[in-house]
LUMNUVO-527545 format. One record per residue (C-alpha): residue number from 1; residue in three letters; chain; x, y, z. Coordinates in pm, 1 decimal. Layout:
BEGIN
ATOM   num   residu   chaine       east      north         up
ATOM   NUM      ala        A          X          Y          Z
...
This chain:
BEGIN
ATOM   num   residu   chaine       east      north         up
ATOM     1      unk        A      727.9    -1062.3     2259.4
ATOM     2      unk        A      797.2    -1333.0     1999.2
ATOM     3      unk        A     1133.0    -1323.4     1824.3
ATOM     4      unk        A     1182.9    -1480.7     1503.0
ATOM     5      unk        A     1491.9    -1663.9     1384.9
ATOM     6      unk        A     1532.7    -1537.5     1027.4
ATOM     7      unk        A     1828.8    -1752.5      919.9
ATOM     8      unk        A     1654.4    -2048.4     1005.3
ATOM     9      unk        A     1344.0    -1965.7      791.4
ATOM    10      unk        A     1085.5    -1962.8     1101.6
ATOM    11      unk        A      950.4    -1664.2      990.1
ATOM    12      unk        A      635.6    -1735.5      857.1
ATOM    13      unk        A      359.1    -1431.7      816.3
ATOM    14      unk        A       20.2    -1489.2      811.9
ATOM    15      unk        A       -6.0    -1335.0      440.5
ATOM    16      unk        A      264.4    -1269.0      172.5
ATOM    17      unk        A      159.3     -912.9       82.0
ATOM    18      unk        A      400.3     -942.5     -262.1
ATOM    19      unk        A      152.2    -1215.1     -374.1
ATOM    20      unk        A     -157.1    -1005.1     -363.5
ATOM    21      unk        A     -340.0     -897.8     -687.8
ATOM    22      unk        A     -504.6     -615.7     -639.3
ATOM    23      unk        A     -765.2     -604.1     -919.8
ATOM    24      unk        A     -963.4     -285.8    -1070.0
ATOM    25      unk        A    -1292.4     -383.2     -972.5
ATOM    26      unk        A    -1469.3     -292.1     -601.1
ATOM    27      unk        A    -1307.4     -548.4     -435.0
ATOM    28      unk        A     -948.2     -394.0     -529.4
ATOM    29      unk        A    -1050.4      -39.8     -425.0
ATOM    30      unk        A    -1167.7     -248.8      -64.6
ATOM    31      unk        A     -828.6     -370.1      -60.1
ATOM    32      unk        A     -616.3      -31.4     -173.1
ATOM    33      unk        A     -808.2      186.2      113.6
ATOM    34      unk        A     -758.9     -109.2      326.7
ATOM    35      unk        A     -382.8      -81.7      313.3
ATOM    36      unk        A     -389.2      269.6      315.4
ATOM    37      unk        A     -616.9      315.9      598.2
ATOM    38      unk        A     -377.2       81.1      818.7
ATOM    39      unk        A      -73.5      254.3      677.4
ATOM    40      unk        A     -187.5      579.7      813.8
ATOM    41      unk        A     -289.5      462.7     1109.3
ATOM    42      unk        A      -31.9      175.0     1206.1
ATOM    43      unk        A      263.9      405.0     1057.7
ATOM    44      unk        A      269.3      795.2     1206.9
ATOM    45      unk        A      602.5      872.5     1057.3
ATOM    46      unk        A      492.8      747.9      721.7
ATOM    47      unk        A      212.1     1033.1      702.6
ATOM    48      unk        A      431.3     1271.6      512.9
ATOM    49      unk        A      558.8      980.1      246.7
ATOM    50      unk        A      193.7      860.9      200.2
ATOM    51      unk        A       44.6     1204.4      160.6
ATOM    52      unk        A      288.9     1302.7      -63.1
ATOM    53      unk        A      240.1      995.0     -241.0
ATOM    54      unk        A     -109.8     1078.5     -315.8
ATOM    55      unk        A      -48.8     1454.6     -413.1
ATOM    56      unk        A      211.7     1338.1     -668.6
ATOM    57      unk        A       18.5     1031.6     -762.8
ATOM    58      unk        A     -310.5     1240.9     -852.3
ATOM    59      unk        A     -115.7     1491.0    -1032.5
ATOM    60      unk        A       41.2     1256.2    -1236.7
ATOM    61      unk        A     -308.1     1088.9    -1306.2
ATOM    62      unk        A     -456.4     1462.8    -1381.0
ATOM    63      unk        A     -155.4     1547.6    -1612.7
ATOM    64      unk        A     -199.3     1191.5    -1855.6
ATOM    65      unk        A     -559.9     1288.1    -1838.3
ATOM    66      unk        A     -512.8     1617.5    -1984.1
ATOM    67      unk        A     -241.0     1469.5    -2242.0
ATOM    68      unk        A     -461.8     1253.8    -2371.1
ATOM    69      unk        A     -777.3     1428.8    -2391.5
């Protein structure tokens, strides 16, 4: 396993996820079920925060909706 020296600034990752722009065309929805997909597979104990997410996130989407109908 590789250990990385964080107060020496070695720690390099392969791609700064806070710089990503996820954009509303096809190739954003690619990336937003990307993440997702690997979040619910790569992260078991996050199931209940990510499905939860969702619920609350589509309800909130459902009630603007209606509000401004």
């Amino acid at each position: 396993m590789i250990r990385h020296r964080v107060e020496s600034g070695e720690r390099r990752p392969d791609m700064n996820m806070t710089a990503l722009i996820v954009t509303g065309s096809p190739a954003g929805a690619i990336v937003a079920i990307s993440v997702f997909v690997m979040g619910w597979a790569g992260i078991p104990q996050a199931r209940p925060f990510i499905l939860g997410s969702v619920v609350l996130g589509i309800a909130f989407g459902l009630l603007l909706w209606w509000k401004r109908r």
